[in-house]
C-alpha positions, -999 to 999 in steps of 0.1 A, spaced: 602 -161 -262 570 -166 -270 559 -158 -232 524 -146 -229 523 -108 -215 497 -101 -190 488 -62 -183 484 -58 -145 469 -20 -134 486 -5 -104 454 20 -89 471 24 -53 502 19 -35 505 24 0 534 23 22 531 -1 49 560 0 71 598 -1 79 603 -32 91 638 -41 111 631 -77 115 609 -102 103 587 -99 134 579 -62 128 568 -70 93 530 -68 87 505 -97 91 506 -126 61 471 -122 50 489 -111 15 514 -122 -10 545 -108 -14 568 -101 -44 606 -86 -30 629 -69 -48 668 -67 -40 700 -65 -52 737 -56 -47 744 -17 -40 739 6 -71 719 -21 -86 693 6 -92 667 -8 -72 651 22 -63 642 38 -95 628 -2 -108 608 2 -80 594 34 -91 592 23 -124 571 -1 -119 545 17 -98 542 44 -121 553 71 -96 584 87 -86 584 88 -51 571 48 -43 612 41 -32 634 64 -17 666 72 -43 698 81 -26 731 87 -47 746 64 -14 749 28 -24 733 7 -2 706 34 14 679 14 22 684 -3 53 653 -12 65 623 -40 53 602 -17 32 565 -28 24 544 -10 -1 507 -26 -4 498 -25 -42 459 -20 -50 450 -34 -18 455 -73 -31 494 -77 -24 528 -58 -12 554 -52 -27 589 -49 -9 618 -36 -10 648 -54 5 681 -38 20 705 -48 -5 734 -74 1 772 -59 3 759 -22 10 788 0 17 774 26 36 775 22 72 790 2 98 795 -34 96 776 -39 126 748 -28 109 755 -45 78 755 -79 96 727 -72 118 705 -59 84 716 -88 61 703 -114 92 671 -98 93 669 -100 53 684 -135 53 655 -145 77 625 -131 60 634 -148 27 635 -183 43 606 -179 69 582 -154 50 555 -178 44 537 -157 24 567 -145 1 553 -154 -32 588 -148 -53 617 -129 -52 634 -106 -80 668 -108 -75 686 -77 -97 718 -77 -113 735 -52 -130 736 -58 -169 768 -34 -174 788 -53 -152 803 -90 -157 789 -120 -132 799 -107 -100 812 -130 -72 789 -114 -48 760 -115 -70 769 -152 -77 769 -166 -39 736 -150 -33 717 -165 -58 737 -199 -48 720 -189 -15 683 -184 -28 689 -220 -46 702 -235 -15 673 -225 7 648 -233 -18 638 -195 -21 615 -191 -57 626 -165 -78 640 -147 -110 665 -131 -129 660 -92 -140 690 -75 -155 688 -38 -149 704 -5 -164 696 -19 -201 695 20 -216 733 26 -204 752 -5 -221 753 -19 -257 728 -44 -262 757 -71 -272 770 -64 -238 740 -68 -222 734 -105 -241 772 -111 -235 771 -104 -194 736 -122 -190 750 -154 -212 785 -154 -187 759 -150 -160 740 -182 -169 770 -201 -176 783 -197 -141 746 -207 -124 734 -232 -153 746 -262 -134 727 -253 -100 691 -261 -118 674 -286 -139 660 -256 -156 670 -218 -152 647 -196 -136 629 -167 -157 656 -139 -166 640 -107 -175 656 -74 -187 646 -40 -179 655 -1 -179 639 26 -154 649 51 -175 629 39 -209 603 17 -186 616 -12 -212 608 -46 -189 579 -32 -167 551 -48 -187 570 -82 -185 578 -78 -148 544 -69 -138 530 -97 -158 551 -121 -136 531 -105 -103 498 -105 -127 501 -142 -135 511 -150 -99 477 -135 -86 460 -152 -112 471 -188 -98 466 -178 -59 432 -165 -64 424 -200 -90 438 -216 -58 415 -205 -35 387 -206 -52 395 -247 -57 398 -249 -21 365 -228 -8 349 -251 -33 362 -283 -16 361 -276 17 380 -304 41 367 -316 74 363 -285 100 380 -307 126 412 -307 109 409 -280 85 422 -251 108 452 -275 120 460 -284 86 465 -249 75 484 -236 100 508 -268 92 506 -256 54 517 -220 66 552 -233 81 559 -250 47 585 -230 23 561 -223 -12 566 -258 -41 591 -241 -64 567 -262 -91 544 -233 -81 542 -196 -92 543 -191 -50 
């Protein structure tokens, strides 16, 4: 409560690729913000939502449809992408496997994955699967938040109920709990708070590199010593 809002403009969105693997996924020059979620999360339409146009993310009325690593770049300053989601039922477990390893290996070597936004389903008490990944995300030191979707189609008192039982399960994995953010595709409820997030994010890369073109290091090391800061996992202490 209390948070400052800030109002981010989305001019353009582009779609970038389909990506398999990590090592089909476009060049790091920009930051990253993921989406993902268990199947029927409603990633899809949040997705949407938040661009301001239908067509951004595929919907299918399949759970677990997307499959591939799908990056969107947003007003030509950073992508957005959407993740195959973890426990999808559709398909083979072949490909289930093979997709969750190629998801499981861009969160922890993306270097330039600025944070993740990790959905769970208001209507629906803390579920196991939902549980272990975010157990996961702490474990590999992977920065990201809360957002609690489908808001519109459940009482508000459920909504507190299942995002206080949600907390209570997770509370003891953190000094301090990471942001939790509600939302709605249908009534857009959430969007200005979730773009804010991306906003503020922005906000402290570009501060950043403004500090460092003003203090430039040593050109002998300077090229060495960035590509040694580009293998290191982002400070959680950081908004990347």
């Amino acid at each position: 409560m209390g948070r400052e809002v800030f109002t981010v403009n989305i001019s353009s969105a582009i779609f970038d690729c389909s990506a398999p693997d990590l090592d089909s996924c476009p060049d790091e020059s920009l930051p990253e913000f993921a989406f993902i979620g268990r199947s029927n999360v409603g990633k899809s339409s949040l997705l949407n939502m938040l661009a301001g146009r239908d067509g951004l993310a595929r919907t299918s009325p399949t759970p677990g449809f997307t499959k591939l690593i799908n990056i969107f770049t947003m007003n030509k300053t950073w992508r957005l992408v959407d993740l195959p989601g973890y426990g999808f039922a559709a398909g083979a477990k072949k490909d289930s496997a093979r997709f969750n390893h190629a998801v499981s290996h861009y969160l922890k070597e993306r270097t330039n994955l600025c944070l993740v936004f990790a959905l769970i389903d208001s209507g629906l008490e803390p579920q196991e699967i939902d549980l272990e990944f975010v157990e996961w995300l702490v474990r590999n030191a992977v920065p990201f938040v809360l957002v609690f979707t489908k808001t519109d189609k459940v009482a508000t008192a459920a909504v507190q109920a299942n995002i206080a039982s949600f907390t209570a399960h997770i509370t003891g994995w953190f000094e301090q709990l990471p942001a939790i953010f509600t939302c709605s595709a249908t009534t857009g409820q959430g969007r200005p708070e979730l773009l804010g997030v991306i906003d503020e994010a922005m906000t402290a890369i570009e501060a950043e590199s403004k500090q460092a073109a003003a203090s430039p290091e040593d050109s002998s090391g300077s090229g060495r010593k960035a590509r040694e800061n580009r293998k290191k996992r982002p400070d959680l202490s950081r908004p990347w």
